[in-house]
FISE-787641 format. One record per residue: x, y, z of N, C-alpha, C in turn; residue in one letter. Coordinates in Angstrom, 3 decimals, always signed. Example, Ala and Ser with C-alpha at 12.3 -4.5 7.8 and 13.67 -1.06 7.14 Angstrom:
REM FISE-787641
+----------+----------+----------+----------+----------+----------+----------+----------+----------+---------+
!      n.x !      n.y !      n.z !     ca.x !     ca.y !     ca.z !      c.x !      c.y !      c.z ! residuo !
+----------+----------+----------+----------+----------+----------+----------+----------+----------+---------+
!  +13.190 !   -5.690 !   +7.800 !  +12.300 !   -4.500 !   +7.800 !  +13.200 !   -3.300 !   +7.800 !       A !
!  +12.850 !   -2.250 !   +7.080 !  +13.670 !   -1.060 !   +7.140 !  +12.900 !   +0.030 !   +7.870 !       S !
+----------+----------+----------+----------+----------+----------+----------+----------+----------+---------+
END
This chain:
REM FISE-787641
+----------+----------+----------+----------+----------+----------+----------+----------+----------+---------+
!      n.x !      n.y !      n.z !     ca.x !     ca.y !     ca.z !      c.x !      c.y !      c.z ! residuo !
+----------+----------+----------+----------+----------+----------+----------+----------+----------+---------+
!   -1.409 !   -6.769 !  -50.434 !   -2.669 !   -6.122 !  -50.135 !   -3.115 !   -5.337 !  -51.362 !       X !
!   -4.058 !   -5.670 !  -52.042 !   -4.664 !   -4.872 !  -52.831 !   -6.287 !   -4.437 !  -52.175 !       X !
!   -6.767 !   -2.991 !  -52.787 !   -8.254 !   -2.418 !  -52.925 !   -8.671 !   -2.263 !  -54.071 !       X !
!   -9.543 !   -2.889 !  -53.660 !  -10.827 !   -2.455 !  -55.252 !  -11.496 !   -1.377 !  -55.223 !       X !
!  -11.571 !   -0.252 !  -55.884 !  -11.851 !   +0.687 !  -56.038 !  -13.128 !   +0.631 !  -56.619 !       X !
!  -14.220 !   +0.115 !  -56.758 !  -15.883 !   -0.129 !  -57.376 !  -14.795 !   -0.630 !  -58.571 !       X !
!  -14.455 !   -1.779 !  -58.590 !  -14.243 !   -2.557 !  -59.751 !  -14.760 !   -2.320 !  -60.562 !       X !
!  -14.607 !   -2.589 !  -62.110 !  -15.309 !   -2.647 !  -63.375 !  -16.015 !   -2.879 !  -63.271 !       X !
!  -17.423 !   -3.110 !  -63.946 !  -18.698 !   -4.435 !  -64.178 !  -18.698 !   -4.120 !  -65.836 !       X !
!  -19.243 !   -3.102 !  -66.417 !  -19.047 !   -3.461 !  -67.806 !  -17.817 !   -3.626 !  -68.663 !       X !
!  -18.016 !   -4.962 !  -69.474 !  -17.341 !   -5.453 !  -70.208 !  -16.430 !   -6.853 !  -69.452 !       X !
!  -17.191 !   -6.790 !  -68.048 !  -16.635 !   -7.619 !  -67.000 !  -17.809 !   -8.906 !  -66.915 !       X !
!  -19.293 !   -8.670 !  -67.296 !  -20.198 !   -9.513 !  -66.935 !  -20.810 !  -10.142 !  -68.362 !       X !
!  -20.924 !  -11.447 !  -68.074 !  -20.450 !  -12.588 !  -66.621 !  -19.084 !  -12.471 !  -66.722 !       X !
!  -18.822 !  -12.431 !  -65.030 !  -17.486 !  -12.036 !  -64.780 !  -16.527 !  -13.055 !  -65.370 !       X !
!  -15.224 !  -12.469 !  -66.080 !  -14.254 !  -13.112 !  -66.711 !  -13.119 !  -13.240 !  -65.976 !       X !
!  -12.898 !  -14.692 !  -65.005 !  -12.157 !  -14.625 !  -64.054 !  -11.020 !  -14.347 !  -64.017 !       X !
!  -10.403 !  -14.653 !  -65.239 !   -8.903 !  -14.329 !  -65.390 !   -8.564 !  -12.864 !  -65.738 !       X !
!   -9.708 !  -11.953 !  -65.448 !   -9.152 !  -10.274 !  -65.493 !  -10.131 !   -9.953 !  -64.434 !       X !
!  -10.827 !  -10.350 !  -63.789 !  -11.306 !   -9.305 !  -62.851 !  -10.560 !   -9.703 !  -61.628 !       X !
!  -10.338 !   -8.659 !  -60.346 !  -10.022 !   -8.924 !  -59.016 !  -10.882 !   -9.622 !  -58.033 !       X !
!  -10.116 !  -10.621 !  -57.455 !  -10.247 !  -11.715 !  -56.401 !   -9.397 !  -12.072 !  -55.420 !       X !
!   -9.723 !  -12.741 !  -54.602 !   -9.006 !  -12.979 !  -53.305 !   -7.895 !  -13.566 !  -53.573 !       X !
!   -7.929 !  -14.522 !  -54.358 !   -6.677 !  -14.864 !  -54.932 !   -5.690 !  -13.823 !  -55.614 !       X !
!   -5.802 !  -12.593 !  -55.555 !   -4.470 !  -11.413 !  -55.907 !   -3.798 !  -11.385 !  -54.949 !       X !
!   -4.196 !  -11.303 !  -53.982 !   -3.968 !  -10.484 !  -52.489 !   -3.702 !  -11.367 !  -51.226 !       X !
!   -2.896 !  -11.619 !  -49.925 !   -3.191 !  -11.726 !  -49.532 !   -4.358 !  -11.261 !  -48.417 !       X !
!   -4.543 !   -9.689 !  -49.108 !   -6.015 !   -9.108 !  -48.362 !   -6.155 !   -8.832 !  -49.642 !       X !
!   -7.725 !   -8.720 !  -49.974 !   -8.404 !   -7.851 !  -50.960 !   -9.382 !   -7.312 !  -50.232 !       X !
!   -9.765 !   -6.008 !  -50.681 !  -10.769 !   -5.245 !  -50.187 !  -11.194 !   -4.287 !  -51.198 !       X !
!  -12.673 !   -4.922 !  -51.178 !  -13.400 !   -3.840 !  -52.265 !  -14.432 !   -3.124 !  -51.624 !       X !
!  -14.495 !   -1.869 !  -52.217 !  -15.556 !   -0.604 !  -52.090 !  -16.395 !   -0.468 !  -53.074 !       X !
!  -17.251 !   -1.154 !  -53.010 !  -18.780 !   -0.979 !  -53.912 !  -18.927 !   -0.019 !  -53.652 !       X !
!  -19.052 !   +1.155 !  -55.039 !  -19.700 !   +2.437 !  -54.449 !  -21.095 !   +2.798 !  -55.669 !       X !
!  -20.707 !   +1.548 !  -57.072 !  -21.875 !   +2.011 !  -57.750 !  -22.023 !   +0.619 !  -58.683 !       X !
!  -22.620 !   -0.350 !  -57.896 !  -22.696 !   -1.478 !  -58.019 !  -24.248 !   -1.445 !  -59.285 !       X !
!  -23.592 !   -2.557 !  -60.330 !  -24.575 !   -2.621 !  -61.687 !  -24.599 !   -1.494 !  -62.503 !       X !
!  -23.979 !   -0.486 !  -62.425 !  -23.905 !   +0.605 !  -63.455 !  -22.108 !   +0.364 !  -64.349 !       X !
!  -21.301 !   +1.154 !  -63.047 !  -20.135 !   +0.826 !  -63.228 !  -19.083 !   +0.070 !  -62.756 !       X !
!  -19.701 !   -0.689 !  -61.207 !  -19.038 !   -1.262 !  -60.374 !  -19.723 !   -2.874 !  -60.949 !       X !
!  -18.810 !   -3.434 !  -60.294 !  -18.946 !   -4.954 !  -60.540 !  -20.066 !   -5.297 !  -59.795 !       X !
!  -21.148 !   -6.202 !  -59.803 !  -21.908 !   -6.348 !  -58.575 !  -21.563 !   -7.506 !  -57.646 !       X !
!  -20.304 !   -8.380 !  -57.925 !  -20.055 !   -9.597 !  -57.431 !  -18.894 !   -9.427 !  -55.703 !       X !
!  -19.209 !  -10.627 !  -54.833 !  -18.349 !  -10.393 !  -54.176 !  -17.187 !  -10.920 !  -54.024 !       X !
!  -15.644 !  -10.135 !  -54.375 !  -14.782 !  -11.045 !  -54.709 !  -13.559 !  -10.258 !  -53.927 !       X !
!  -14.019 !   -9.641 !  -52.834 !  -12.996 !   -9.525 !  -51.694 !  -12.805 !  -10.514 !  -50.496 !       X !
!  -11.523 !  -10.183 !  -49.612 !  -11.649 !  -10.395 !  -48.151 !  -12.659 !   -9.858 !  -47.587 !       X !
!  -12.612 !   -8.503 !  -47.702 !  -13.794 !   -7.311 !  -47.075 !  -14.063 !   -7.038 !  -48.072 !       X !
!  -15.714 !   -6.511 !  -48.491 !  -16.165 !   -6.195 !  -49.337 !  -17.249 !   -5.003 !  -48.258 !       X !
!  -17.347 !   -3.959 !  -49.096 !  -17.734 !   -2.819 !  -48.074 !  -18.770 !   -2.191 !  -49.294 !       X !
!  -19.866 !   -1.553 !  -48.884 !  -20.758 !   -1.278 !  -49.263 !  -21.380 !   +0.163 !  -49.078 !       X !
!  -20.263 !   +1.417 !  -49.262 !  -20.965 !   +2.426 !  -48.094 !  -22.630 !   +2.511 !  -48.863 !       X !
!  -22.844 !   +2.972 !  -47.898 !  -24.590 !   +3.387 !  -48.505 !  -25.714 !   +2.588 !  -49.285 !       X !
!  -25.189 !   +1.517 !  -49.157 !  -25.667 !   +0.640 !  -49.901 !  -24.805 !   +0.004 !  -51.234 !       X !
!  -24.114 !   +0.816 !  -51.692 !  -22.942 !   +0.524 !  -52.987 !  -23.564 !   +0.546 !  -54.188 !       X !
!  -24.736 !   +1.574 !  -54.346 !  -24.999 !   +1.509 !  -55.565 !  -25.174 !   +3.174 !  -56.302 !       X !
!  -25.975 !   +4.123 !  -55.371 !  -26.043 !   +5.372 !  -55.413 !  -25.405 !   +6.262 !  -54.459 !       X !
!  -24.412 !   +7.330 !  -54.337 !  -24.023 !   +7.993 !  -53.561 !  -24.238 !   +8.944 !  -52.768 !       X !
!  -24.626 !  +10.017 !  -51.712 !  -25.061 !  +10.926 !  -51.422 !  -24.130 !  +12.364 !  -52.238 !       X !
!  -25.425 !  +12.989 !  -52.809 !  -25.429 !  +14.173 !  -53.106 !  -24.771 !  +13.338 !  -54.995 !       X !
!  -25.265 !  +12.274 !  -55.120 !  -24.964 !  +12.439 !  -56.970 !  -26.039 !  +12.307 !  -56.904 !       X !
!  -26.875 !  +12.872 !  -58.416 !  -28.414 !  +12.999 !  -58.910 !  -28.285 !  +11.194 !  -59.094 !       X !
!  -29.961 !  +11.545 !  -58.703 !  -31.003 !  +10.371 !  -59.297 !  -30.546 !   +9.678 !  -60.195 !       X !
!  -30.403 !  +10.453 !  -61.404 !  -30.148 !   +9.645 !  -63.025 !  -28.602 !   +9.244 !  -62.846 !       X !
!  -28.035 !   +9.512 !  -61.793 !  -26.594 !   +9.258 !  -62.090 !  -26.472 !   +7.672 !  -62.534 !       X !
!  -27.492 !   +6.605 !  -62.086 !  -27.158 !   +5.375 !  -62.115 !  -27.739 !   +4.412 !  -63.230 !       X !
!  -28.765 !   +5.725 !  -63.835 !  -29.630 !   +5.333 !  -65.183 !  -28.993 !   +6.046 !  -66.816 !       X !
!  -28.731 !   +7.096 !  -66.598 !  -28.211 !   +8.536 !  -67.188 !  -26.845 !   +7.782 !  -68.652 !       X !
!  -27.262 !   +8.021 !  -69.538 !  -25.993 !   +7.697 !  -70.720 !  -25.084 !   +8.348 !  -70.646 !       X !
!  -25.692 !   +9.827 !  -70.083 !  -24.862 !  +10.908 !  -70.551 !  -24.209 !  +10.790 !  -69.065 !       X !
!  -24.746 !  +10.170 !  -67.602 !  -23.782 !  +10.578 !  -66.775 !  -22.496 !   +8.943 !  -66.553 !       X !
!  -23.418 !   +8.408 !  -66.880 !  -22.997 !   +6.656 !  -66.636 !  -22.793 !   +6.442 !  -65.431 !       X !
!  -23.119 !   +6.873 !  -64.464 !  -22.682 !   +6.488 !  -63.075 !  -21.482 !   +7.440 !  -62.624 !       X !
!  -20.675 !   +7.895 !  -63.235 !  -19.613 !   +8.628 !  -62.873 !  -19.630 !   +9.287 !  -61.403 !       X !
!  -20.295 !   +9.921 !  -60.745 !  -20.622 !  +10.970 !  -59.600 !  -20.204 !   +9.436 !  -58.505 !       X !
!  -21.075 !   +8.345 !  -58.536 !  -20.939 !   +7.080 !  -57.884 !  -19.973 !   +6.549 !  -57.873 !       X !
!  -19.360 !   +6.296 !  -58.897 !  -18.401 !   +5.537 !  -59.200 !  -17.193 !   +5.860 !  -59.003 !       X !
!  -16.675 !   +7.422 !  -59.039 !  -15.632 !   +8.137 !  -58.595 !  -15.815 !   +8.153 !  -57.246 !       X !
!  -16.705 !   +8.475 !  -56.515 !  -16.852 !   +8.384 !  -54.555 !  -16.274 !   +7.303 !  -54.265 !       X !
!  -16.049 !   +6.223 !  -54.774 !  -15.291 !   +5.417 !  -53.997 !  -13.349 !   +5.501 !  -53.769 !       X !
!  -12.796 !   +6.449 !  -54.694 !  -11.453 !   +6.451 !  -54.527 !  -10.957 !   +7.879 !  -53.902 !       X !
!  -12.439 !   +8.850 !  -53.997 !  -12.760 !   +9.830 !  -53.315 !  -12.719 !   +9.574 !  -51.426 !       X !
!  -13.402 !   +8.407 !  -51.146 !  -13.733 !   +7.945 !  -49.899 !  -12.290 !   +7.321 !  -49.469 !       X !
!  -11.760 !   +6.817 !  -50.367 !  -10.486 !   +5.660 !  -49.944 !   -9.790 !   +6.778 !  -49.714 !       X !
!   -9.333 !   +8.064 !  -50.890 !   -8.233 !   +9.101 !  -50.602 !   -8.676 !  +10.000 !  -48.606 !       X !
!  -10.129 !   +9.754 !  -48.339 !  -10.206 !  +10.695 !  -47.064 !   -9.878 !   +9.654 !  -46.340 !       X !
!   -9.920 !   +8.311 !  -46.545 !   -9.861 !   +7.427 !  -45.188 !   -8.425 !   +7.473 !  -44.813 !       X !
!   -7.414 !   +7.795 !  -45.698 !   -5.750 !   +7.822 !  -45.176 !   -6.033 !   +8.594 !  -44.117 !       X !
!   -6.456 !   +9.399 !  -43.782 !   -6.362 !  +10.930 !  -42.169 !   -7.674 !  +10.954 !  -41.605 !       X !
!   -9.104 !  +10.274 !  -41.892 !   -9.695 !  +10.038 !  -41.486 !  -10.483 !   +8.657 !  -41.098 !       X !
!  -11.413 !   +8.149 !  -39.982 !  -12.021 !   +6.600 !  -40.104 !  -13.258 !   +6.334 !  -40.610 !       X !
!  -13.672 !   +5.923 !  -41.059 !  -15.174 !   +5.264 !  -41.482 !  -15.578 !   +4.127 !  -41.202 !       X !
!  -15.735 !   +4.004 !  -40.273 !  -16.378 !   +3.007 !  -39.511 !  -17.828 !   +2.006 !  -40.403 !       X !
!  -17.568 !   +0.550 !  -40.339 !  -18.513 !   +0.158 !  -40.852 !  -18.894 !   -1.554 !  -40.179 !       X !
!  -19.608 !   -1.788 !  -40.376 !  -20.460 !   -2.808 !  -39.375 !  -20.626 !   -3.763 !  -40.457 !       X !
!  -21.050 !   -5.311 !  -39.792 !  -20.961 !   -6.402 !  -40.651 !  -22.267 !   -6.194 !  -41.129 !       X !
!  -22.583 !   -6.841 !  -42.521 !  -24.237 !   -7.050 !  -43.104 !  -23.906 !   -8.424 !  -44.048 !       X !
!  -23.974 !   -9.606 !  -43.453 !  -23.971 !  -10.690 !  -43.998 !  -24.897 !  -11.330 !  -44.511 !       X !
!  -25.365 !  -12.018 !  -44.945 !  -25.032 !  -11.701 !  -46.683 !  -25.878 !  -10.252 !  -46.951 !       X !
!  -24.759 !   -9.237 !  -47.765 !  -25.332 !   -7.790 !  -48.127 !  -26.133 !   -8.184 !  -48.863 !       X !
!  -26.278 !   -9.035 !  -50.396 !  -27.630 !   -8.954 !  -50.843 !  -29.035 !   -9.310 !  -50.607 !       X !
!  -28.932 !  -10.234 !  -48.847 !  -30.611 !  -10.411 !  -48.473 !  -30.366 !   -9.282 !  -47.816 !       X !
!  -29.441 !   -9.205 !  -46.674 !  -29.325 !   -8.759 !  -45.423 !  -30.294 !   -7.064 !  -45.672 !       X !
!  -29.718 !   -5.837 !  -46.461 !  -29.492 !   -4.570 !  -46.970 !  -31.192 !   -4.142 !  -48.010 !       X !
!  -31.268 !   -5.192 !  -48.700 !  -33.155 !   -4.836 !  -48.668 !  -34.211 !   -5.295 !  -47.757 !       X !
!  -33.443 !   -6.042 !  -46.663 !  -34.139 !   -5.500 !  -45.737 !  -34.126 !   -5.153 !  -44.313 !       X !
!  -33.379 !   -3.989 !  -45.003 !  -32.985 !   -3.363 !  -43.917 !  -32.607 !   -3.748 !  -42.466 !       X !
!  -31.428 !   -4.721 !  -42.677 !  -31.190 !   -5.179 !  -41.810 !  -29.465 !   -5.181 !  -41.396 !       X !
!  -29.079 !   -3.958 !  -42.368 !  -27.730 !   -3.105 !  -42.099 !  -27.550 !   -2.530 !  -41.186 !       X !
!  -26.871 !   -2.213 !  -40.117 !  -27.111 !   -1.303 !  -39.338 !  -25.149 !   -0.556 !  -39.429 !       X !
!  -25.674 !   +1.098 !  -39.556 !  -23.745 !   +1.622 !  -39.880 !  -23.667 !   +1.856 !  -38.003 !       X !
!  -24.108 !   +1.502 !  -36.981 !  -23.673 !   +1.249 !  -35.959 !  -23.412 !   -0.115 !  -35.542 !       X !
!  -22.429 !   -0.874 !  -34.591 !  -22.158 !   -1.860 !  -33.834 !  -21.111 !   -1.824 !  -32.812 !       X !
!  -21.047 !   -2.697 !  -32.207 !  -20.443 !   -2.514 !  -31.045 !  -18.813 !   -2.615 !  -31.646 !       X !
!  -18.620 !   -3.876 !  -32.636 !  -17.148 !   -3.879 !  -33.100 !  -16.823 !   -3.092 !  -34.879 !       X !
!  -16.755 !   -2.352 !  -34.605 !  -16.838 !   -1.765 !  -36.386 !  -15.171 !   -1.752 !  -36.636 !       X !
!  -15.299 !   -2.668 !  -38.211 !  -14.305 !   -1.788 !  -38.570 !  -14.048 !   -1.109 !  -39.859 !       X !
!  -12.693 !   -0.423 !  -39.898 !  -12.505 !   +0.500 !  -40.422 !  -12.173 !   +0.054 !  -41.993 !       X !
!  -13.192 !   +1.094 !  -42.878 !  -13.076 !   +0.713 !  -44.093 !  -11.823 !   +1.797 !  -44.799 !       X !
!  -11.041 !   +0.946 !  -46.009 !  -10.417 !   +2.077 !  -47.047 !   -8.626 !   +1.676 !  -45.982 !       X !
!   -8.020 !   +2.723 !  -45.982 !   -6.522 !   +2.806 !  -45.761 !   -6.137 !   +1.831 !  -44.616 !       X !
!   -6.889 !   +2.049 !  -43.743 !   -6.764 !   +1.324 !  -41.951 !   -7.533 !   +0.468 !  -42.143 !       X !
!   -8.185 !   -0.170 !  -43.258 !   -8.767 !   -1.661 !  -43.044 !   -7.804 !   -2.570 !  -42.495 !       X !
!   -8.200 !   -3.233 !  -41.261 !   -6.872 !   -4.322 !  -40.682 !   -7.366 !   -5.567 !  -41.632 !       X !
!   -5.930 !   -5.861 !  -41.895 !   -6.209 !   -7.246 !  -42.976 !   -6.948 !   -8.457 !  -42.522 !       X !
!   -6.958 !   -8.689 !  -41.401 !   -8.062 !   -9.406 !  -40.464 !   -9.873 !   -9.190 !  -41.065 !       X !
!   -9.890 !   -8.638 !  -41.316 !  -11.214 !   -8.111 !  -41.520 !  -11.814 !   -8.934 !  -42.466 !       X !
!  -12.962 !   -9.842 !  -42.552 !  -13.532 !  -10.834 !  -43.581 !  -15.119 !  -10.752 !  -43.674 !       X !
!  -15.896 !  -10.793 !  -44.625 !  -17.202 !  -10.357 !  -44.816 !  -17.751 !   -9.599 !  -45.286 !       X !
!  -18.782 !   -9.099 !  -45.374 !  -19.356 !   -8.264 !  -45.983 !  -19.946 !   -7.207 !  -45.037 !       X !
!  -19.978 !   -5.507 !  -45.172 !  -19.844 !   -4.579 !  -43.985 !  -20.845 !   -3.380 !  -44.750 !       X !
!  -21.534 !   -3.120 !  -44.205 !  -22.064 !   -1.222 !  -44.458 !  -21.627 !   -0.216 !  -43.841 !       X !
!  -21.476 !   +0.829 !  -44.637 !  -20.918 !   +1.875 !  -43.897 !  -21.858 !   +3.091 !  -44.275 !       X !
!  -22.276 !   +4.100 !  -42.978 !  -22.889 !   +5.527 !  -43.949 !  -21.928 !   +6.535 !  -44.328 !       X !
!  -21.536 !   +6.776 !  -44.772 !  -20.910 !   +7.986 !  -45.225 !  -21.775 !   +9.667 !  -46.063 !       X !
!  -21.416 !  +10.586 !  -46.008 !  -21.274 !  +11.758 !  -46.648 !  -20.492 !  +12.219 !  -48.266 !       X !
!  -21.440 !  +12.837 !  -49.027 !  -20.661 !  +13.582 !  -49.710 !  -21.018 !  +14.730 !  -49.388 !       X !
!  -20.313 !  +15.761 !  -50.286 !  -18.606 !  +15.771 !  -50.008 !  -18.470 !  +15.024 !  -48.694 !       X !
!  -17.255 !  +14.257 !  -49.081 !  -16.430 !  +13.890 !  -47.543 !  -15.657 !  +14.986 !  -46.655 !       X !
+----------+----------+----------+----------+----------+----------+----------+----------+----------+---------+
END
């Protein structure tokens, strides 16, 4: 079981298969897009691939965090191992959004459903697709 933590993207694109993470590591992989096209990879190359908030900007990092030289995404890009460290004692529930890149512009995510599951520590390895979750910062 491996997690992707907002994988690399620069110095990764076009992705170079023989160093970036894929399903083929793991018999589960699970990645957390948390700042997808800045510092995160934008590709999907989990079992579960999870998206809180969309996976590109975080709540409560500035605006420029995802444009910014001086910030590079950092505020984004750290929330995701931030989110994985609260999910060990807490759940975050997240719902399917297949395919996330039509599905999510338009608005057709929903972080409620009847079967959610749990993103980060308690992801059951069962879990396959692509999922949104809302979350908080601070967690």
């Amino acid at each position: 079981r491996i997690t992707g933590l907002d994988p690399a993207g620069p110095l990764f694109f076009p992705p170079i298969r023989a160093r970036n993470i894929d399903k083929s590591d793991a018999k589960f992989v699970q990645i957390i897009h948390t700042n997808m096209g800045t510092l995160g990879d934008t590709t999907k190359d989990g079992h579960a691939d999870f998206y809180p908030n969309g996976g590109v900007q975080q709540p409560n990092c500035a605006a420029g965090d995802t444009a910014s030289p001086n910030t590079l995404g950092r505020c984004s890009h750290w929330y995701a191992y931030q989110l994985y460290a609260a999910s060990i004692t807490r759940d975050f529930p997240a719902c399917p959004c297949n395919p996330f890149r039509l599905a999510y512009p338009l608005g057709l995510c929903s972080a409620s459903c009847k079967t959610p599951i749990t993103l980060g520590f308690n992801c059951p390895s069962t879990a396959s697709g692509e999922f949104y979750a809302k979350t908080t910062n601070p967690i």
